[in-house]
N, C-alpha and C positions, 0 to 999 in steps of 0.2 A: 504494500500500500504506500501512495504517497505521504511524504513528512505534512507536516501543518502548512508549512510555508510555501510549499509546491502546490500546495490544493487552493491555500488561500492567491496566492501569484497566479492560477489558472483563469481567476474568476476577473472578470472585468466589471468593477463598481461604478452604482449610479453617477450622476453630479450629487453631492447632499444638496443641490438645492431640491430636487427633486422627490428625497427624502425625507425635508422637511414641509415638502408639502402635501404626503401623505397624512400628516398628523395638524395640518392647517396652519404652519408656521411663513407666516409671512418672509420675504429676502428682508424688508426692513428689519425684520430681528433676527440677522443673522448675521454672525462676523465671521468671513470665510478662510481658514487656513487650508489655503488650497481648495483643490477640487472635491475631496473627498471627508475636509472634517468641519466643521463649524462649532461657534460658540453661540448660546444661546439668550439673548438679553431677555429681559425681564415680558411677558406676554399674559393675556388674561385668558382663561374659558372656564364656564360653565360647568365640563363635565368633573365628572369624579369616578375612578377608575375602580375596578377589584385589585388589593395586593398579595400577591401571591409571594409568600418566603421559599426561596429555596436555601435546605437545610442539610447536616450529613453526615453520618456515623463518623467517629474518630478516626483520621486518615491511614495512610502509609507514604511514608516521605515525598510520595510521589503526585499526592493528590488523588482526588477519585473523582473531579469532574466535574465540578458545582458550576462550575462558569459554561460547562458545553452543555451542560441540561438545559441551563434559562436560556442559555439562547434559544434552544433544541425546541423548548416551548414557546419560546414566544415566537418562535418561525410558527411551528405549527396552529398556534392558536389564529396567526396571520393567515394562515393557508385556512384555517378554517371559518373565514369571513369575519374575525373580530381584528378590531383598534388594539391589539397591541405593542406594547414598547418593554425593550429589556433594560434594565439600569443596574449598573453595574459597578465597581470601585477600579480605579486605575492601576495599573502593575507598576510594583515598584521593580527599579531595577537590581537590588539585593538578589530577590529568587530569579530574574530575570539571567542574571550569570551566573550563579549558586547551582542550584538543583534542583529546584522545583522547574525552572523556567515560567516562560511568560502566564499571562493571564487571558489572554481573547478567545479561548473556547479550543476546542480542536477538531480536526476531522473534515466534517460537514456541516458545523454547525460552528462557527466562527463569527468577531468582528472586526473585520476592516477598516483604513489601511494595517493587519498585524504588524510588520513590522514597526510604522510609525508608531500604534497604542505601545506596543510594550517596550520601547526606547523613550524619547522627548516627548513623541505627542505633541500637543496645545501647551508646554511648558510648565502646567498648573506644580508636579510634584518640587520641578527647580525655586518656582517663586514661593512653596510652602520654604525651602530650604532656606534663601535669602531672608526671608521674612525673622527665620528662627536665630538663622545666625547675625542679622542686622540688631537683635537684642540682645546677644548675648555680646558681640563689641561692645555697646551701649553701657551693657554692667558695667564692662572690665575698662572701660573709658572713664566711667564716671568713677572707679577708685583711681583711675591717676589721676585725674584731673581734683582730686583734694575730697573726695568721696563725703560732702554735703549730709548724704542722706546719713550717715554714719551706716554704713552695709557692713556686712560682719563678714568677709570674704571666705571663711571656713561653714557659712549656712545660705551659700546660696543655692535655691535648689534645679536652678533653672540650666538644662546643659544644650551645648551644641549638636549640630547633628548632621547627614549626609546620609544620603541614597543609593548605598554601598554598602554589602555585606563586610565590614573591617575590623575584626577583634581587637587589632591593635591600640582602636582606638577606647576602646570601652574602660580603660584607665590611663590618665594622660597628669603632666603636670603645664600649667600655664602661665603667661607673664615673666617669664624666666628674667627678660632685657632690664637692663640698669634703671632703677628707679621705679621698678613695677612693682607690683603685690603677686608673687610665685603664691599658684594655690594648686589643690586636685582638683582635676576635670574629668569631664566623659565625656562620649558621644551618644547619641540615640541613633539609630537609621531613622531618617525623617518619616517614615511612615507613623512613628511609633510619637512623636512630636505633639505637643499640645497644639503648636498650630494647626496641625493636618486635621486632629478631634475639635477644633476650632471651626475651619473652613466649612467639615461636614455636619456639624449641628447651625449652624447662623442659619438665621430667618431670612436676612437681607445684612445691603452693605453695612447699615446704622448700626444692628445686632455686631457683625461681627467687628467691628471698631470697639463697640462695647466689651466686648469678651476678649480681644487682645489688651483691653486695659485695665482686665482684671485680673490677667495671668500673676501668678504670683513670683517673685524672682529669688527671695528669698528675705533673710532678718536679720534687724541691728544687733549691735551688741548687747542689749537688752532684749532682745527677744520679742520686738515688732515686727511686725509683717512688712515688705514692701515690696508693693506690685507695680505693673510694666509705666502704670499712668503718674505714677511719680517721678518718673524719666522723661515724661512729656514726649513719648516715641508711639504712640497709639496711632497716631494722622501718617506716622512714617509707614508703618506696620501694614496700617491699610492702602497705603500710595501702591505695595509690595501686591496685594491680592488685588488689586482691581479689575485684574483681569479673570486669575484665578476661580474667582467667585463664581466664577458662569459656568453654566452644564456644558457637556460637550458631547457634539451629533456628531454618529456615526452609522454604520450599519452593516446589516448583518450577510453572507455570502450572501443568502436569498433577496437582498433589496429590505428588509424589513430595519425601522426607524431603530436603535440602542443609543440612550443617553450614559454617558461616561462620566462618572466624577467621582473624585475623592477616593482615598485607598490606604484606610489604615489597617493595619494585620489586624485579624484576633485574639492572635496567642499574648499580643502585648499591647492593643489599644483597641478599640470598640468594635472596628471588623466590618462597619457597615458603608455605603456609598452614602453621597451627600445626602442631608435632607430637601434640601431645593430641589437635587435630580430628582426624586423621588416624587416630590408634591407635585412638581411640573408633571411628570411621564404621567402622575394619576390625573394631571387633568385635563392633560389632553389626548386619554384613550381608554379603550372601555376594562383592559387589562396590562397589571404593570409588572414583571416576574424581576424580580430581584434576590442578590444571595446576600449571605453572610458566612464572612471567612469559618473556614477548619470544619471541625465538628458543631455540634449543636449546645453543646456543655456550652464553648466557647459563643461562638458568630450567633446565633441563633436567641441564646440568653439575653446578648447584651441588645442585639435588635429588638427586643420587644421592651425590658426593663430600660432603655435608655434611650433608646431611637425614636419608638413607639410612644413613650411617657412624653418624651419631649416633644415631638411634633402632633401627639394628639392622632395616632394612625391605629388603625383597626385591620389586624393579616386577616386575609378570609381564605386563605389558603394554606398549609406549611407542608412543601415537598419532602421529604426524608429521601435523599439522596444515598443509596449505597452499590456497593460493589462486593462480588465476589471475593478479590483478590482484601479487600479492607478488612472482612469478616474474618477470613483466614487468614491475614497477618494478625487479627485481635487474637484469633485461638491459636496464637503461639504457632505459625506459619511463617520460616525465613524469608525475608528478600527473595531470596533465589529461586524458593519454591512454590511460589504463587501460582505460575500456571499450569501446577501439575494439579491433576484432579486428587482431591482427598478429602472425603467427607468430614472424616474425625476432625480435623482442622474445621470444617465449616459448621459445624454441629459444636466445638466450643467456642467459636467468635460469636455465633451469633445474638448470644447473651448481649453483645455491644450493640446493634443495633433496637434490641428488647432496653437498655434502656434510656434510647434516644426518642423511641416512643413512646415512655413514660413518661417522660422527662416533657417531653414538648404536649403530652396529653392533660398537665397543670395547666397550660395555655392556653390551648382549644382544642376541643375534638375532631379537627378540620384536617385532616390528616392523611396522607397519603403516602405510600411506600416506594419508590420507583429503584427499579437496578436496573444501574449503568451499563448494559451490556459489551462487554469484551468479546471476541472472538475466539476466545482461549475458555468460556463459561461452556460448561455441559450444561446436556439438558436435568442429568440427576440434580446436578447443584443451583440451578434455575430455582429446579420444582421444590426441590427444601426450602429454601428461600418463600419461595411464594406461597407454601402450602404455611410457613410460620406466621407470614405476617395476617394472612386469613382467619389463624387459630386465634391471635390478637385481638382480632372482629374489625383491621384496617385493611381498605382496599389495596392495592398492589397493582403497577405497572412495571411495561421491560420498555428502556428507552434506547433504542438503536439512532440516536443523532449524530453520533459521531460519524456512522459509517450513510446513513440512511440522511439525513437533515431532518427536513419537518416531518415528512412522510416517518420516520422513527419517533418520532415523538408522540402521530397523532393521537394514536390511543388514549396515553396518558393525559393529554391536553383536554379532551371531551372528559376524561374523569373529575378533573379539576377543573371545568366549568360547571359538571355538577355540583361539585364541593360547595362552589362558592355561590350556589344561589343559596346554601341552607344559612342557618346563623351563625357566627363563629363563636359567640360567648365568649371573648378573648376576655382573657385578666393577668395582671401582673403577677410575679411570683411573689412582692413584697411591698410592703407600705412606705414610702419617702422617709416617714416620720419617726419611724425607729428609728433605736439608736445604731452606731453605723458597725459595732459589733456583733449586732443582732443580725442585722442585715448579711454581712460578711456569714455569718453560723447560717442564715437562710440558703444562701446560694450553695454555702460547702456541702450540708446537711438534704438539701432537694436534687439538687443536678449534681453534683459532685459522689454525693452518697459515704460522704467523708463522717465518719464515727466522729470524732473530735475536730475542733480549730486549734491546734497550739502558735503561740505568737514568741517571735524570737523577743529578746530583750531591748529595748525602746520603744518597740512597736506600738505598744497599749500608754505607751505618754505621748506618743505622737499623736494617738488617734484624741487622747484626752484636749490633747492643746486642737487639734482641728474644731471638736467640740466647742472652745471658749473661743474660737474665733469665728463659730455661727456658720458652723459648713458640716451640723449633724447633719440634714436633710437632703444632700444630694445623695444617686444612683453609686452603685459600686460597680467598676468596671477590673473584674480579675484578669491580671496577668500571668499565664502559667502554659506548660504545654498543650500541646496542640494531639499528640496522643494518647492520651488517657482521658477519661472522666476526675482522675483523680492529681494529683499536682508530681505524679511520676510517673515518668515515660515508659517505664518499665511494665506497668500494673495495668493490664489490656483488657480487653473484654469487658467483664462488669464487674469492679473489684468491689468488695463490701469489707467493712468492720477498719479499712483502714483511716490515718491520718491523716493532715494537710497542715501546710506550718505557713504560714504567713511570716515574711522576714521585714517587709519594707510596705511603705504606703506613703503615697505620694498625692500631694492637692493640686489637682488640675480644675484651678477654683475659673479659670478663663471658659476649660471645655463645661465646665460644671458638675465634675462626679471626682469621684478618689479611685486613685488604681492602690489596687490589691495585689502586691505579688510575692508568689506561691512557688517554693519549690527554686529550682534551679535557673528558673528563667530569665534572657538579658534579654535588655532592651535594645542589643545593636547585637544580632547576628554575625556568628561568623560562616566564612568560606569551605565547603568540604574540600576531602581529596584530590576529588575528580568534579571540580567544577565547571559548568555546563559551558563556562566561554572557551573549554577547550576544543570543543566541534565548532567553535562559530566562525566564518570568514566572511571576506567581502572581494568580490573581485572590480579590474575594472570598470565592468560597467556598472557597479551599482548594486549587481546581484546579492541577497546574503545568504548565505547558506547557515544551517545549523542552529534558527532562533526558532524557540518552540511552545 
């Protein structure tokens, strides 16, 4: 079969203006980068769309396809006479040369231009970077320059960041040069940035001007707060996203309309696309299929408890995304041996999947099962599968998009339009208003299925001072791996009776929630062995080879 990039290179794409007038978008509210991608300024309608979450058992390094299903569906919801639109988070480049690779779907079911989406694109992840690191000089200017505010250089909590997977960087020392304040540093990969959790929760420009001014930077030597608008850099901050802020049109092999924005991880920041894309694509189509990073513990939690709270959105659909090969990596199935047939392997992962459908059935009962069909899946291991999710009393589809496009998906698409005429009853997992250790024990204790919370040592005085500085009440946003339910990578399938330890908790009082992180996880990935920019070339004329 052909690679991703040979099938997407085969296909020759509309003009997007032409895609944007599938969905009524005027040329005046378009700003065109190039033939194929547009920005979308601010537009009114009427409608109001169904949101469809796509969701997905705990992965295997490799991913299991969250991004080629929604398109997979929203091609075929298209094919089947409905307004839909796919919305999606932007690829960072970290997994882009790492090992995951890109993010545009794969197969048959892709969005276009790939190579553009998962390199620069419309610029949006460069100017989150700029943005991040024009405050963080800002800090480190305003201690040389006689540091006024009295900043306490050892509790600033706000660090630098970059769009590169670079371990090297995740402890650093800075200011070295004569006459400076040498302190420690880090990096984040800017996905992981309070900006980027910035960008994709703001209402509008005003909102987001607001919330980069209330990023907090850190404290005096007294133990005051001091955030980004007492640097008087907020008008700077926003000069930086002015562009940023706008959705980005694109679309899919089949011609059908995908809004692009925003692209924070899961495993270490909220996991979801903007909320602007998202309200837009709802209103200007009758269906909006959007994902959330990793598994469901992770991307899926935090889209409803934070996304959903914040914008006031109602899912009337939640796909449960899995695979063969994911099931059988949970039941203790190597890398290597994925696509040998072995039930015993698939008969103990499945447990993982069993409880991504608990877990998401606290939410709403609107629930659907779909496997991602491989070429390498028997039909024995099919019908296990499907005959489980049935014994559950949840429907079940097999989605062939990758190899098939819409035409693979259609089945599953008519199911989930039944879905979503019924009610979704959707409800949060937890009240605002607890306290945020309460909160934190909700999320371990429901999705997690973590026996105890233990807290390393400062942790429970940090959480005490967030308290007295009147930020009980936001959303918790955990940080931790991506496979497990539980905060180690090691403990697959559906681990019970164990722990989770919380080391650190950070106040992203600008995004508005507290990240929680659990376990071994950084917020700036590093590089494997064999990472994926070593197949990648360019010839020539242009050609690339090896992006995936």
């Amino acid at each position: 079969m052909k690679t991703d990039i040979e099938i997407a290179n085969a296909y020759q794409p509309k003009p997007i203006t032409k895609i944007a007038k599938k969905l009524g978008i005027a040329n005046t509210n378009l700003e065109l980068y190039g033939k194929y991608k547009a920005k979308i300024s601010s537009i009114e309608s009427n409608k109001h769309g169904k949101l469809i979450l796509v969701t997905s058992t705990n992965p295997t390094p490799f991913g299991e396809g969250k991004t080629t299903m929604s398109i997979g569906i929203n091609d075929a919801l298209n094919k089947l006479g409905y307004q839909s639109v796919v919305a999606l988070r932007e690829p960072s480049l970290g997994p882009v040369f790492g090992i995951k690779g890109g993010a545009t779907g794969g197969g048959f079911a892709q969005v276009v231009p790939m190579e553009d989406i998962n390199l620069h694109f419309t610029g949006d992840i460069h100017a989150i970077t700029a943005c991040n690191n024009l405050l963080c000089a800002a800090i480190d200017n305003h201690l040389f320059q006689g540091n006024e505010l009295n900043l306490n250089p050892e509790k600033i909590t706000f660090k630098r960041c970059l769009d590169i997977n670079d371990r090297a960087l995740r402890s650093i020392t800075v200011s070295q040069s004569k006459n400076e304040h040498p302190r420690h540093e880090g990096f984040n990969i800017s996905v992981a940035s309070e900006i980027m959790a910035i960008i994709c929760l703001a209402k509008d420009i005003d909102d987001l001007k607001e919330r980069l001014s209330n990023i907090l930077i850190g404290y005096t030597y007294d133990d005051k707060p001091i955030f980004a608008r007492d640097l008087h850099i907020e008008g700077a901050l926003t000069i930086l996203l002015k562009d940023a802020i706008k959705p980005n049109l694109v679309q899919t092999l089949e011609g059908n309309p995908a809004i692009i924005h925003g692209g924070p991880f899961a495993n270490i920041a909220h996991g979801c696309n903007s909320l602007i894309a998202t309200k837009l694509a709802l209103s200007l189509s009758d269906y909006v299929v959007t994902e959330a990073g990793f598994g469901a513990d992770l991307g899926a939690e935090k889209f409803f408890d934070i996304k959903c709270r914040l914008g006031n959105l109602t899912p009337d659909c939640i796909v449960i995304n899995t695979t063969i090969r994911s099931l059988k990596y949970n039941g203790g199935c190597s890398k290597e041996d994925l696509k040998k047939e072995d039930l015993s392997y698939l008969e103990n992962g499945i447990s993982n999947l069993q409880v991504h459908i608990e877990n998401m059935a606290k939410y709403s009962p609107n629930i659907i099962v779909c496997l991602n069909h491989f070429a390498t899946d028997t039909k024995q291991e099919v019908a296990f599968v499907e005959n489980y999710v049935h014994q559950m009393g949840y429907p079940f589809a097999i989605s062939k998009a990758h190899t098939e496009g819409s035409k693979g998906a259609t089945d599953l698409a008519k199911k989930i339009v039944a879905i979503c005429n019924r009610p979704s009853h959707f409800k949060f997992l937890y009240d605002l208003e607890k306290p945020i250790t309460e909160k934190i024990n909700i999320i371990s204790t429901e999705i997690y299925h973590a026996q105890k919370v233990n807290y390393e040592d400062g942790v429970l005085d940090e959480i005490d001072n967030l308290v007295k500085l009147g930020y009980n009440n936001l959303p918790i946003c955990i940080a931790k791996t991506q496979y497990s339910i539980s905060d180690d990578p090691h403990k697959l399938g559906y681990p019970k009776g164990h722990e989770v330890t919380v080391r650190e908790v950070r106040l992203c009082s600008g995004a508005g929630f507290i990240v929680v992180l659990m376990g071994n996880i950084m917020t700036m990935p590093g590089l494997s062995k064999t990472p994926a920019y070593m197949n990648m070339d360019i010839d020539a004329n242009g050609k690339i080879t090896g992006l995936f």
